[in-house]
Each structure stands twice: as structure tokens, then as C-alpha cells.
ChimeraX commands (.cxc) that place a marker at each C-alpha (Angstrom):
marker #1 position 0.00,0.00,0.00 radius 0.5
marker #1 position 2.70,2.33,1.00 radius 0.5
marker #1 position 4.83,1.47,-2.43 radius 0.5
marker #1 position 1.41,2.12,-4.18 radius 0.5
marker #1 position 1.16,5.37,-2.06 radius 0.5
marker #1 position 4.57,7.00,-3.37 radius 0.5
marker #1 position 4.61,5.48,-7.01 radius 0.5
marker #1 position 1.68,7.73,-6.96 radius 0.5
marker #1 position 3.11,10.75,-5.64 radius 0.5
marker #1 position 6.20,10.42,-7.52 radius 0.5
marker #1 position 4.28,10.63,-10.80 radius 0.5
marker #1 position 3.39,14.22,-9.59 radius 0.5
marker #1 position 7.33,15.22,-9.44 radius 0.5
marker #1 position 7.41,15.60,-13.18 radius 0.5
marker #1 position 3.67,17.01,-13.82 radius 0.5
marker #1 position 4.54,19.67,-11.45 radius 0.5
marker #1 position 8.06,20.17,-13.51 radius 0.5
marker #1 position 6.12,20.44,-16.42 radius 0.5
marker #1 position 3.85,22.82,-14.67 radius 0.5
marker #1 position 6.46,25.04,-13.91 radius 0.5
marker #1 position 8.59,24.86,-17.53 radius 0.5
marker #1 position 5.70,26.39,-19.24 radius 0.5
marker #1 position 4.20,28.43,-16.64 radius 0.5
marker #1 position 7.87,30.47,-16.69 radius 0.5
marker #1 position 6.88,32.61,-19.94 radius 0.5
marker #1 position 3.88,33.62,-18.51 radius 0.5
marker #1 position 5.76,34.81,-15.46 radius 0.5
marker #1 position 7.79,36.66,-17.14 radius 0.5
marker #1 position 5.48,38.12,-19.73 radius 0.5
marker #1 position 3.16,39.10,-16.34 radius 0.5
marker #1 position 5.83,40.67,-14.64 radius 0.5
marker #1 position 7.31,42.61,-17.69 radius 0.5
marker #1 position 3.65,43.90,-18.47 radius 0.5
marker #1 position 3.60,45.43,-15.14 radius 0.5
marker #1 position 7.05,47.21,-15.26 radius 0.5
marker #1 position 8.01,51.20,-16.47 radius 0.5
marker #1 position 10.25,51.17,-19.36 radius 0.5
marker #1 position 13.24,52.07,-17.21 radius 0.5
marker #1 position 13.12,48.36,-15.59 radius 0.5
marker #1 position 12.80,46.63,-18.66 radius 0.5
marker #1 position 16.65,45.04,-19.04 radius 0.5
marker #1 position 17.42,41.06,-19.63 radius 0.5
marker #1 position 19.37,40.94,-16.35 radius 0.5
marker #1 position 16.62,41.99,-14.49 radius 0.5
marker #1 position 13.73,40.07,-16.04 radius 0.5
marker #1 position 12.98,37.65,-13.19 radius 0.5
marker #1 position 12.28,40.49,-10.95 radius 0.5
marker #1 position 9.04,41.69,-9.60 radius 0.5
marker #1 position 8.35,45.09,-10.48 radius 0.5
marker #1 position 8.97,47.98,-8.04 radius 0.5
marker #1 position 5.26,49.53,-8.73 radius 0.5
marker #1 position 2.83,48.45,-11.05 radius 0.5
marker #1 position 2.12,50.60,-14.29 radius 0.5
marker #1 position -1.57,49.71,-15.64 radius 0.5
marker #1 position -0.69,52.74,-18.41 radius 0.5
marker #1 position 1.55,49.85,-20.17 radius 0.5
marker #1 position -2.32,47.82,-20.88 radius 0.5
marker #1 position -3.96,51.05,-21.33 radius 0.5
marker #1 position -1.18,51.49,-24.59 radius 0.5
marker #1 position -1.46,48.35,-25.33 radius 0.5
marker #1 position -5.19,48.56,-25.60 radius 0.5
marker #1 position -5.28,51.53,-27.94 radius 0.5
marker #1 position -3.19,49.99,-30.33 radius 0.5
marker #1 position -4.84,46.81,-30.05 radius 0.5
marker #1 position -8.79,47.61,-29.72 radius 0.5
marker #1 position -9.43,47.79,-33.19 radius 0.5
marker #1 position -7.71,44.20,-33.86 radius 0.5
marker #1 position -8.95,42.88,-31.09 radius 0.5
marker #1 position -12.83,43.41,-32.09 radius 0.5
marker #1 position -11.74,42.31,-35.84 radius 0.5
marker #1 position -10.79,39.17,-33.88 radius 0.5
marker #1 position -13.94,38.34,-32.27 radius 0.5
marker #1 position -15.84,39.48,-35.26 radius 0.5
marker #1 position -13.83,36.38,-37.05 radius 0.5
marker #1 position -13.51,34.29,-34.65 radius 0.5
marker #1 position -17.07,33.86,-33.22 radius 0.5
marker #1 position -18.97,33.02,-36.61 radius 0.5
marker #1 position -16.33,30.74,-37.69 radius 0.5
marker #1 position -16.59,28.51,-34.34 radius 0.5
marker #1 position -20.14,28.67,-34.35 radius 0.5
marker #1 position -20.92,27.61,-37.97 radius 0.5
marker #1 position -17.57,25.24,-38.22 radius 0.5
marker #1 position -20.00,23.94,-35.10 radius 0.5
marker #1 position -22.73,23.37,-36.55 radius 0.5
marker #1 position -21.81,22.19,-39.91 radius 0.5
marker #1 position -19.59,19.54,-38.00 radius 0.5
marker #1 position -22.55,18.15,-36.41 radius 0.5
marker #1 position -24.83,17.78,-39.46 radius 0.5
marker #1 position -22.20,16.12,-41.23 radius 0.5
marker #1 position -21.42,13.47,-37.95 radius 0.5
marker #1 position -25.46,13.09,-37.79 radius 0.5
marker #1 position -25.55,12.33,-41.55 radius 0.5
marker #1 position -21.96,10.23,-41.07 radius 0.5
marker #1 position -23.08,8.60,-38.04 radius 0.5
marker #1 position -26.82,7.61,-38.63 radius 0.5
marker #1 position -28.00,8.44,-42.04 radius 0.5
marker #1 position -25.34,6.52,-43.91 radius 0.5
marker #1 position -25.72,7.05,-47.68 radius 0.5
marker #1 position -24.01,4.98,-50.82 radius 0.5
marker #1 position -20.14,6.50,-50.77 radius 0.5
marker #1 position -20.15,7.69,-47.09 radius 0.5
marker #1 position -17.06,5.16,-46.58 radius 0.5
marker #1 position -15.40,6.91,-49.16 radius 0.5
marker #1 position -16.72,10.30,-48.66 radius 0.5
marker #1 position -15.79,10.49,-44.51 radius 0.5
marker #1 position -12.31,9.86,-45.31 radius 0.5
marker #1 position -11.90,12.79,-47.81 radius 0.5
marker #1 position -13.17,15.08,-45.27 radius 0.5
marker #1 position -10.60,13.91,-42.87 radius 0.5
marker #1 position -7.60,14.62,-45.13 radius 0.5
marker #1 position -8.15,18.17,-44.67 radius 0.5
marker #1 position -7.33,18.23,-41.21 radius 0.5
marker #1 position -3.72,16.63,-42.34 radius 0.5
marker #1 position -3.03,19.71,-45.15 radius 0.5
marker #1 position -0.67,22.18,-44.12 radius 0.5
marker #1 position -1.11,25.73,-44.42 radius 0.5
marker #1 position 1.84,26.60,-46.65 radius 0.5
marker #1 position 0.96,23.87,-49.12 radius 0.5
marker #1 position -2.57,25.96,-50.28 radius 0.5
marker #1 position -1.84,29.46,-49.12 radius 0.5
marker #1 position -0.36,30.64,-52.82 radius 0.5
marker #1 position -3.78,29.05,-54.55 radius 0.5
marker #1 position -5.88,30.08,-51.43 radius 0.5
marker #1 position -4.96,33.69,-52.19 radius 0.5
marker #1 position -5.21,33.38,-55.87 radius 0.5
marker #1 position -8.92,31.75,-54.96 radius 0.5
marker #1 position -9.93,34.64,-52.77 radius 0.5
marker #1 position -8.72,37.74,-54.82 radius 0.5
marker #1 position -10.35,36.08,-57.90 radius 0.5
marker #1 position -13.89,35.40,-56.06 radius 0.5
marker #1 position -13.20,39.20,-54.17 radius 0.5
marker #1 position -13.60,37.47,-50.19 radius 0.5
marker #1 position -10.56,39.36,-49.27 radius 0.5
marker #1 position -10.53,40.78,-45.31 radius 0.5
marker #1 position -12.40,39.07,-42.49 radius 0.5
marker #1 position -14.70,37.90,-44.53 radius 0.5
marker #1 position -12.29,35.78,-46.43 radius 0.5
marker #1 position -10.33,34.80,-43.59 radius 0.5
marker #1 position -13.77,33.89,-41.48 radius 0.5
marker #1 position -14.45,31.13,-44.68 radius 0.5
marker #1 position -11.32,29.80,-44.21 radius 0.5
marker #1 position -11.66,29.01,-40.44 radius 0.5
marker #1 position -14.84,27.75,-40.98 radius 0.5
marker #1 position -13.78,24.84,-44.13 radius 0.5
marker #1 position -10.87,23.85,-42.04 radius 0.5
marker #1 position -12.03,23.41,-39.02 radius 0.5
marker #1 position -15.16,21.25,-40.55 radius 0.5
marker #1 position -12.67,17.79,-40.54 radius 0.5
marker #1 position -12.31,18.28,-36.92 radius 0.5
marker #1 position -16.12,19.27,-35.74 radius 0.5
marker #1 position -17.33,16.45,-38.07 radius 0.5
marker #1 position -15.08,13.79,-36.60 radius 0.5
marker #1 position -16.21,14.73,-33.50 radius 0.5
marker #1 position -19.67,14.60,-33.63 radius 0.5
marker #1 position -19.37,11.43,-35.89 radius 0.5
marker #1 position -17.82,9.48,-32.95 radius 0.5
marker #1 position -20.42,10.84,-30.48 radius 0.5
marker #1 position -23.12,10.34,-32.42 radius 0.5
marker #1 position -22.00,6.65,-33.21 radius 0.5
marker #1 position -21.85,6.05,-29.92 radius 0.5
marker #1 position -25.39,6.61,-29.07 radius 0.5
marker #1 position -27.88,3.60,-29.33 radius 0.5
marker #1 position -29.34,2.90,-32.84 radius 0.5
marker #1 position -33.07,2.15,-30.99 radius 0.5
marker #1 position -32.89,6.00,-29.92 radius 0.5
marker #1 position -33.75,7.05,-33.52 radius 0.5
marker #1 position -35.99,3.74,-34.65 radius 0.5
marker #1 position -38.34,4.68,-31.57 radius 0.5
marker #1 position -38.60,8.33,-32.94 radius 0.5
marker #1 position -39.02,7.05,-36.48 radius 0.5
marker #1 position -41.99,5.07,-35.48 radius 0.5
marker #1 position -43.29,8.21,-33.79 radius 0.5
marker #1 position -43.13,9.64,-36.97 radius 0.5
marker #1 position -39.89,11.74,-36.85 radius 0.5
marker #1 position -38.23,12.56,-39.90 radius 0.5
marker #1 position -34.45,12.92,-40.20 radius 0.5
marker #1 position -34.65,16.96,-39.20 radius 0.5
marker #1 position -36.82,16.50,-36.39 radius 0.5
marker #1 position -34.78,13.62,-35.02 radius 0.5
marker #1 position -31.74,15.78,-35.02 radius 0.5
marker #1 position -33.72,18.89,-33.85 radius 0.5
marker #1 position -35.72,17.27,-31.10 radius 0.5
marker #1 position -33.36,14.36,-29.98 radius 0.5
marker #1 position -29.59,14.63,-31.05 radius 0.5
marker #1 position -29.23,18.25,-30.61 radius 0.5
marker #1 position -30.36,18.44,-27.20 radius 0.5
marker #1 position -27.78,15.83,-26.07 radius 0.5
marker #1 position -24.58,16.91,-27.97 radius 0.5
marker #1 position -24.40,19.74,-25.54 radius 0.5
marker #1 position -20.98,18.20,-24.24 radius 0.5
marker #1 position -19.35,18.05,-28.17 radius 0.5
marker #1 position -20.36,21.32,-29.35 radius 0.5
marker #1 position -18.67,22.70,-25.81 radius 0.5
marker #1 position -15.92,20.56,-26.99 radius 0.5
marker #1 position -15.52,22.04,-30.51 radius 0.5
marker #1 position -16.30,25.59,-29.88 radius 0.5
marker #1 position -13.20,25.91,-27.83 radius 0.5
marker #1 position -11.26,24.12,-30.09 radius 0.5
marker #1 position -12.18,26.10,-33.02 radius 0.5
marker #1 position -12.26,29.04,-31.20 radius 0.5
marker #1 position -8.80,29.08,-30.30 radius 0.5
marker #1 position -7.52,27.62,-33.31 radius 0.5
marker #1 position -9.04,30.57,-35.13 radius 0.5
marker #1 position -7.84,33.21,-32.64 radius 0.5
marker #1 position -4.30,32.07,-32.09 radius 0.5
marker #1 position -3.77,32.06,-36.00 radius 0.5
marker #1 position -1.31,33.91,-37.53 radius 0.5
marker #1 position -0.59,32.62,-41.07 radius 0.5
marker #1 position -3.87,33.42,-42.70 radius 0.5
marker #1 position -4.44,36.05,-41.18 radius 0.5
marker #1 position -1.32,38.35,-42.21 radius 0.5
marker #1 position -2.15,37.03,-45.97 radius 0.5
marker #1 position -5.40,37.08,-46.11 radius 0.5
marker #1 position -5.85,40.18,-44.57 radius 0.5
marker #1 position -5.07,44.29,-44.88 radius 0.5
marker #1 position -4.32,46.93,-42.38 radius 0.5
marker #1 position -7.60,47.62,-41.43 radius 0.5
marker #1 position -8.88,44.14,-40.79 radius 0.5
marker #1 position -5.89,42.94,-38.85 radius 0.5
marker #1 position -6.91,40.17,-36.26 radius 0.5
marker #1 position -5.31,40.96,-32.73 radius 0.5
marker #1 position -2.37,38.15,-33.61 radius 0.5
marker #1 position -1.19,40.35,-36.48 radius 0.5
marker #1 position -1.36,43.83,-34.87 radius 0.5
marker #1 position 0.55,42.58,-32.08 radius 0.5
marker #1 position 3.36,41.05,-34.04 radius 0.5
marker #1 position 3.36,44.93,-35.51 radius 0.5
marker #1 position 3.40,46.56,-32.24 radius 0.5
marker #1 position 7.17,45.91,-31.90 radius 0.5
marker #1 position 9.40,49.23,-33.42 radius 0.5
marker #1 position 12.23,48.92,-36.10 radius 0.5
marker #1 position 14.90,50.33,-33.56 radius 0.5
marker #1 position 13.35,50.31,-29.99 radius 0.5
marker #1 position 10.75,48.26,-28.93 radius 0.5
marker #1 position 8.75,48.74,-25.50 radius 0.5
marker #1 position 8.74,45.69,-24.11 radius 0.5
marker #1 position 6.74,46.67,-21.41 radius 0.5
marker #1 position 3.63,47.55,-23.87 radius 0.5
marker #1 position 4.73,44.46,-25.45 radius 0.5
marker #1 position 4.24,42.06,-23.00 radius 0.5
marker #1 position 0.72,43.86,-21.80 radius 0.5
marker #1 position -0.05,43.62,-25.05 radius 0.5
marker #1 position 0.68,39.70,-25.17 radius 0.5
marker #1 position -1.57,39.15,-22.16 radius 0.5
marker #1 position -4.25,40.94,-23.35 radius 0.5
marker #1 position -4.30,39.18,-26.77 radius 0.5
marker #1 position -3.99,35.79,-24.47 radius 0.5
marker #1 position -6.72,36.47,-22.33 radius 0.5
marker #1 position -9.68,35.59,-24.13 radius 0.5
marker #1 position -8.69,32.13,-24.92 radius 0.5
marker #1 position -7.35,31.78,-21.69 radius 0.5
marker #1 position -10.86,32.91,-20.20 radius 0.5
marker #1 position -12.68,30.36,-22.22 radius 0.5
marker #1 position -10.84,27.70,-20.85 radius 0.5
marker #1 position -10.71,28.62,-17.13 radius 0.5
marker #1 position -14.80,29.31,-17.45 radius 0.5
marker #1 position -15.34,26.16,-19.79 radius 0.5
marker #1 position -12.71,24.25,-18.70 radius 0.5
marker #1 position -14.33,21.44,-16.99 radius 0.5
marker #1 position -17.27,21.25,-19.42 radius 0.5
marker #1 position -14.82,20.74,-21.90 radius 0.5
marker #1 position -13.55,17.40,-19.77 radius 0.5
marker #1 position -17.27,16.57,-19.12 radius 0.5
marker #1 position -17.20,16.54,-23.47 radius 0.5
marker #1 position -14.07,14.46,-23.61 radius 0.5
marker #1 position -14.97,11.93,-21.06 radius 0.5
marker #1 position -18.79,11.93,-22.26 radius 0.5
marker #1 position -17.10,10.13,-25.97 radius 0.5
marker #1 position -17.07,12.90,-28.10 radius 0.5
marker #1 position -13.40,12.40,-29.33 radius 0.5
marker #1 position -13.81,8.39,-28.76 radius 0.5
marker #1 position -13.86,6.15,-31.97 radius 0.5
marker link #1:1,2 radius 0.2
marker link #1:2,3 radius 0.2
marker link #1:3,4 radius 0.2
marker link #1:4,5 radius 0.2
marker link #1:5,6 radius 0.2
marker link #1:6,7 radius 0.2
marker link #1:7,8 radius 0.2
marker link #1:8,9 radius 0.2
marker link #1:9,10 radius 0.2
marker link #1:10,11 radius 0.2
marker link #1:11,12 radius 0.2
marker link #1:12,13 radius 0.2
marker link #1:13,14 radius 0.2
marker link #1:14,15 radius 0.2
marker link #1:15,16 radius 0.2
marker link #1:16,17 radius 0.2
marker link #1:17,18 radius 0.2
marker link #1:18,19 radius 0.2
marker link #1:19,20 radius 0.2
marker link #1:20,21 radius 0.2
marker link #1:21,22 radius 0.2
marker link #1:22,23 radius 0.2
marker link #1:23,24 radius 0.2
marker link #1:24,25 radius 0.2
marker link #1:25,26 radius 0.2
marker link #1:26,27 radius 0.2
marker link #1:27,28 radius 0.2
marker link #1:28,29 radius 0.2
marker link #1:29,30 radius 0.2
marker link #1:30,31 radius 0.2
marker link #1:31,32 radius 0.2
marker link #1:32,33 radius 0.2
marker link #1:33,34 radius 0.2
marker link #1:34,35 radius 0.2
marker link #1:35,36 radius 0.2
marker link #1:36,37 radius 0.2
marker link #1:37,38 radius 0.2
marker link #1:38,39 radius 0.2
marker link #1:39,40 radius 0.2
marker link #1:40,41 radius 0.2
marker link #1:41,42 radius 0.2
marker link #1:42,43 radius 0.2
marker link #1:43,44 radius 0.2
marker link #1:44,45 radius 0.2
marker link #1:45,46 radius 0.2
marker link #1:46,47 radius 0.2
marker link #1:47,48 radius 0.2
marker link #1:48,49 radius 0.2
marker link #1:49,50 radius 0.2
marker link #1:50,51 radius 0.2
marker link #1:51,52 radius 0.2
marker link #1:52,53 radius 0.2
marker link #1:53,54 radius 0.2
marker link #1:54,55 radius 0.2
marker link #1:55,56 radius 0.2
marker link #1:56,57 radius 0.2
marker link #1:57,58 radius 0.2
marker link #1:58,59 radius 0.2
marker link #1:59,60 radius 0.2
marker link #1:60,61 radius 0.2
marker link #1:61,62 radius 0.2
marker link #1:62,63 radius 0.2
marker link #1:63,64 radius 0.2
marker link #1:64,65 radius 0.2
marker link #1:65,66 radius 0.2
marker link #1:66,67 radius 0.2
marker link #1:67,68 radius 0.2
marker link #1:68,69 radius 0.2
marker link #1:69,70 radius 0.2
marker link #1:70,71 radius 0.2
marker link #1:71,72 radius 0.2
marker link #1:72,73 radius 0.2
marker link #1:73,74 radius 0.2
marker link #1:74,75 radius 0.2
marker link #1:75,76 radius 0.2
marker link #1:76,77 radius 0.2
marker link #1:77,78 radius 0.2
marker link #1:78,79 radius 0.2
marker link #1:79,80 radius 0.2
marker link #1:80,81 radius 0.2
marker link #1:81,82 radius 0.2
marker link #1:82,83 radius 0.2
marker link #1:83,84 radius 0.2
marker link #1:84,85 radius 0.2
marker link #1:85,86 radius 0.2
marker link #1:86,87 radius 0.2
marker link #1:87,88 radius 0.2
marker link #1:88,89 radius 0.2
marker link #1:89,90 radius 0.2
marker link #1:90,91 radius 0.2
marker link #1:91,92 radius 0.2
marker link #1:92,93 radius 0.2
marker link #1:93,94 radius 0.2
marker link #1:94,95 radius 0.2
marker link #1:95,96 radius 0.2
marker link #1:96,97 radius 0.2
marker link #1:97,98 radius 0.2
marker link #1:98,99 radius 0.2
marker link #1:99,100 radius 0.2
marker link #1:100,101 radius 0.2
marker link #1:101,102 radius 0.2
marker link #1:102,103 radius 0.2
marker link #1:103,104 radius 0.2
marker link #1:104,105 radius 0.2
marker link #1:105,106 radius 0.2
marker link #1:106,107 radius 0.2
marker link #1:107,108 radius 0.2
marker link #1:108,109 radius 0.2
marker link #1:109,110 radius 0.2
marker link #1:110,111 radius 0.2
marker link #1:111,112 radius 0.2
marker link #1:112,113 radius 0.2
marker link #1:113,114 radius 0.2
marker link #1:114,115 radius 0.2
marker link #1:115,116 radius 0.2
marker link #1:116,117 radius 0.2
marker link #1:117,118 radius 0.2
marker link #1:118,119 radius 0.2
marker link #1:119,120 radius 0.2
marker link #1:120,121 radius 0.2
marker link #1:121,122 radius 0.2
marker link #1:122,123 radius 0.2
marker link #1:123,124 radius 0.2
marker link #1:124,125 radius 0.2
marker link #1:125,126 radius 0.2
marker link #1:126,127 radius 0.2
marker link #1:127,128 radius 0.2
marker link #1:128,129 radius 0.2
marker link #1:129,130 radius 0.2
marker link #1:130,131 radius 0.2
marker link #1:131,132 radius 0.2
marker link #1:132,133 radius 0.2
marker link #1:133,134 radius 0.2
marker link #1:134,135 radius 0.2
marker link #1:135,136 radius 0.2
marker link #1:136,137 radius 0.2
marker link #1:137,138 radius 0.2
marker link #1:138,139 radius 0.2
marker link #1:139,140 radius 0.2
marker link #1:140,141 radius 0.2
marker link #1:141,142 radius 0.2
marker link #1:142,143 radius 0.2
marker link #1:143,144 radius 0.2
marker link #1:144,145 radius 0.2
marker link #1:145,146 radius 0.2
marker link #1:146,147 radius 0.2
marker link #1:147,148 radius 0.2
marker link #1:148,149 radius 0.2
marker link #1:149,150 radius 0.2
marker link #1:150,151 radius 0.2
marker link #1:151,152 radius 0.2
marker link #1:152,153 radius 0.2
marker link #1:153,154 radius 0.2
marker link #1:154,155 radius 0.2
marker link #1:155,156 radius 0.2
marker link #1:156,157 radius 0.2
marker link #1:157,158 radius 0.2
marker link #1:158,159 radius 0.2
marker link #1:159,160 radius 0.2
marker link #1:160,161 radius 0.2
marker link #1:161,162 radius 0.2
marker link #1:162,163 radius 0.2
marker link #1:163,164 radius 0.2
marker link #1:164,165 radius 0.2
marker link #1:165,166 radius 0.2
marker link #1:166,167 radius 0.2
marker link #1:167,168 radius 0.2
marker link #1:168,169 radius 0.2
marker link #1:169,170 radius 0.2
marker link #1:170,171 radius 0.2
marker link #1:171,172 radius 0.2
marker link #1:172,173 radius 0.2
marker link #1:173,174 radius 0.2
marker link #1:174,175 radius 0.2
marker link #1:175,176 radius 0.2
marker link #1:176,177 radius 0.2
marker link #1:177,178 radius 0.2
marker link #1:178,179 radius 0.2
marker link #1:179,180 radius 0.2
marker link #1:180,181 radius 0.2
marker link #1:181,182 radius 0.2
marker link #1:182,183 radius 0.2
marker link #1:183,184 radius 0.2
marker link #1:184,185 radius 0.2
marker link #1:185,186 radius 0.2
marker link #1:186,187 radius 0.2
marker link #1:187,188 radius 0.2
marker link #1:188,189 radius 0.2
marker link #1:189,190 radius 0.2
marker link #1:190,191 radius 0.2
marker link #1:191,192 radius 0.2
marker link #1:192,193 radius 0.2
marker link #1:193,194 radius 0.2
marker link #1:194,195 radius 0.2
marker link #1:195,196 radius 0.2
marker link #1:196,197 radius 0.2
marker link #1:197,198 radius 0.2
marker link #1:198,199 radius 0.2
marker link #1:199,200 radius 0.2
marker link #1:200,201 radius 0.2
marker link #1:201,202 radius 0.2
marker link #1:202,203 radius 0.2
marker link #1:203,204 radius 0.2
marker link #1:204,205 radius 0.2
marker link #1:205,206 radius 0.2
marker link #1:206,207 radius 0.2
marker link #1:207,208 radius 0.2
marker link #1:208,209 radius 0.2
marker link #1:209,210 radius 0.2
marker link #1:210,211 radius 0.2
marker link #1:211,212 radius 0.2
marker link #1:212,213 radius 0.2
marker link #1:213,214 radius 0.2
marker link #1:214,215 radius 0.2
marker link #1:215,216 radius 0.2
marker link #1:216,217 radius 0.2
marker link #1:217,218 radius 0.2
marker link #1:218,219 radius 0.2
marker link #1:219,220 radius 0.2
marker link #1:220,221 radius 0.2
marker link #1:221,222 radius 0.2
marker link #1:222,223 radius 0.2
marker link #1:223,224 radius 0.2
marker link #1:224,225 radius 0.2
marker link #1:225,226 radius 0.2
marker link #1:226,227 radius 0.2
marker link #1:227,228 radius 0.2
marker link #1:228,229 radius 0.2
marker link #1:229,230 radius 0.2
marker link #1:230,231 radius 0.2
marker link #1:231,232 radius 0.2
marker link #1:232,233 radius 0.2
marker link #1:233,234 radius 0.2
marker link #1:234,235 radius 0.2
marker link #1:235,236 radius 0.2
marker link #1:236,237 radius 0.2
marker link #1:237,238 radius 0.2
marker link #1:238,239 radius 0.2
marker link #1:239,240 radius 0.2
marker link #1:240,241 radius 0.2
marker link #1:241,242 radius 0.2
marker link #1:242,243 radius 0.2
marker link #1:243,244 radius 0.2
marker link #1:244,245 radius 0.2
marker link #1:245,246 radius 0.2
marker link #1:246,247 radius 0.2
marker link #1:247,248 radius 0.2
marker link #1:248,249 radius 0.2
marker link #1:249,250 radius 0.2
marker link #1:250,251 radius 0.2
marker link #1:251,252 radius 0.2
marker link #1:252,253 radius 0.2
marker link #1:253,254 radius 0.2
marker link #1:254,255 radius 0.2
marker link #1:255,256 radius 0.2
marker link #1:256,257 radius 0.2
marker link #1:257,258 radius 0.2
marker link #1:258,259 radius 0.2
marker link #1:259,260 radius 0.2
marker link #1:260,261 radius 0.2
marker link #1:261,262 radius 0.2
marker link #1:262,263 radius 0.2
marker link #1:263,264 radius 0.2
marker link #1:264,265 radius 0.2
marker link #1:265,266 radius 0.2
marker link #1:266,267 radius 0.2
marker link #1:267,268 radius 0.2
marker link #1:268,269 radius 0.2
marker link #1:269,270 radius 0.2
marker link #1:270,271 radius 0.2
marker link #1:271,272 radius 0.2
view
């Protein structure tokens, strides 16, 4: 019992190593946001700082406000509808299996295994020739790449529900959009929790598409924070501030969502 006892504990040692090893950026990026530009040095980074300066996020926010509403004007729509899509396709995958669907589930699945940088030349030449340039453009995007992902996952949690479910509401006289509507939809509660923050960071934390597909005026808030930094002398301060800020969202939706996210996970959603 006792050899049970610290085999246990022992597997903590390097969780809470871990723990630490990535929790040391965020230290420093917290500490730097809250320093004057005078303290700012490498040899002093690990120090607290000797007041704290909320002018560095007020900067920080006026430079970023803009981006950071283009950002949840993209992001939102494209988690939402990725969503959605994702769960008529696992319905239709799952329980409504048509002539081809072997063949036809797989092809969706490739695109989650396509780089960025192998379509980005023809996914410009695409959008500039059909005119979805800006957040527009760069909201389609989000939403066709994340549907491999969001379809998978519903797939798998729909398969995983009984078959007798929908023959009882078929014999009730349920059709396939009132079965979905009335029965399925209800339920999934747990996967579309699960792919809504998945999509919704993925979409907020990118950068590629986004400087590309993209001008000044509809930068998301990853772009106009990689252009924060000066050509000679760069406030790290502001910087760092506005880092956090740009972090926080995502980092809200998992601290609020969090465990509803491992209710999703554990309920089957990303079993198969």
C-alpha cells in the first residue's frame, strides 16, 4: 500500500516540472507587463516590479482595440458555424449513412492533415479572384478547415449513441430533421462545448492566414501585435501587456469552460 502510495506521488514530481517549464513565460510576460520602461533590461527580467504601471495595458489597448474586435468578429462566426456544420455532417456520417459515405468520410478527414503553406499561394489566388478578401475571407477559411475536426467529432459521439434511440422516434413519426432537432441536438451539448473551444482558439491564435489574407484595417489581434514591436526600440513593457491581453480571451474560455470541456471528452465525443 505504502509502495502504491509514493509510485503515486512520484508521478506528480514531473507534472509539477512540467507545470512550472511552461508556466515560466507567462511569469515573465506578467511581470514585464507590469514594469516602467526604465526596468525593462534582460538581467533583471525575473524580478518583480517595483510599482505596477496599468498605463503599459492602457497602450497596449489603444493599439490593439481595433484588432482585437476584428478578432472576435472572425472568430465567433467561424466557431459557431464550423460547429454546426460539424454536427450535421457526424449526424448524416453517423446515422443516415448514404451509398459512398465510406469513401466520402475519409476525404473530409484529409483536410485536417493539409498544411497551411501547401494551399496558401492558390488560397490567395482563390480569394482575390472570387473578391472574399478581409475578415470575410479569412472567417471562410476558419470555418472549411475546421469542418474535418467538428465532423469527426460529432461522428464518434453520435455513433456512440444507441441505434433504438432514432428507430423509436421514427416510429413516432420523426423525420431525419426532427430527429436531429428534437433528440440529437439536445444531447450533444458536451461536443459542441468541446468544438467551440477548439475552433475558437484555433481561429484566434492564428497567424498565417491572417497576415495574408488580410489588410491593415482588418488585422486580427495576432497580427497587430506582431506589428506593435518598433524597427529600432521596442517597449517591451507595452509588449508584453499587449501579449496578455491578446492571451486572455482564450485563456478565459478555458478557465470558465474548462471542466465542461472534460465533461465533453470523457462523455465520448473524441472516442472512436
Amino acid at each position: 500500500m505504502k509502495t502504491r502510495r509514493l509510485s503515486k506521488n512520484f508521478l506528480y514530481v514531473p507534472l509539477i516540472f512540467m507545470a512550472i517549464f511552461y508556466l515560466i513565460p507567462l511569469y515573465v510576460m506578467l511581470v514585464t507587463s507590469f514594469k516602467s520602461f526604465a526596468e525593462v533590461d534582460l538581467r533583471t527580467m525575473w524580478n518583480l516590479p517595483r510599482g505596477i504601471h496599468f498605463d503599459n495595458f492602457v497602450e497596449a489597448y489603444s493599439k490593439l482595440a481595433p484588432s482585437l474586435w476584428n478578432s472576435f468578429a472572425m472568430v465567433i462566426p467561424a466557431a459557431v458555424l464550423s460547429s454546426a456544420l460539424g454536427s450535421l455532417n457526424g449526424y448524416i456520417f453517423a446515422k443516415w449513412k448514404f451509398r459512398g459515405a465510406d469513401l466520402v468520410f475519409p476525404f473530409i478527414l484529409f483536410g485536417m492533415f493539409i498544411p497551411y503553406q501547401s494551399i496558401l499561394i492558390p488560397l490567395v489566388q482563390f480569394m482575390n479572384a472570387v473578391g472574399l478578401k478581409g475578415l470575410l475571407g479569412l472567417t471562410l477559411t476558419h470555418i472549411i478547415y475546421g469542418i474535418p475536426i467538428t465532423t469527426l467529432t460529432f461522428r464518434n459521439y453520435y455513433a456512440s449513441l444507441p441505434q433504438e434511440l432514432l428507430e423509436a422516434a421514427k416510429i413516432d413519426g420523426a423525420d431525419m430533421l426532427k430527429i436531429y432537432r428534437h433528440i440529437l441536438l439536445p444531447i450533444s451539448i458536451p461536443s459542441f462545448v468541446v468544438v467551440l473551444i477548439w475552433q475558437f482558439t484555433s481561429a484566434w491564435n492564428d497567424f498565417l492566414f491572417a497576415v495574408v489574407l488580410t489588410g491593415n484595417k482588418d488585422w486580427p489581434i495576432t497580427v497587430a501585435l506582431n506589428n506593435m514591436a518598433g524597427s529600432q526600440i521596442i517597449a517591451w513593457n507595452v509588449q508584453m501587456a499587449g501579449s496578455l491581453l491578446t492571451a486572455l480571451p482564450p485563456l478565459l474560455v478555458y478557465i470558465l469552460a474548462g471542466r465542461y470541456f472534460l465533461r465533453g471528452l470523457l462523455a465520448g465525443s473524441l472516442k472512436g
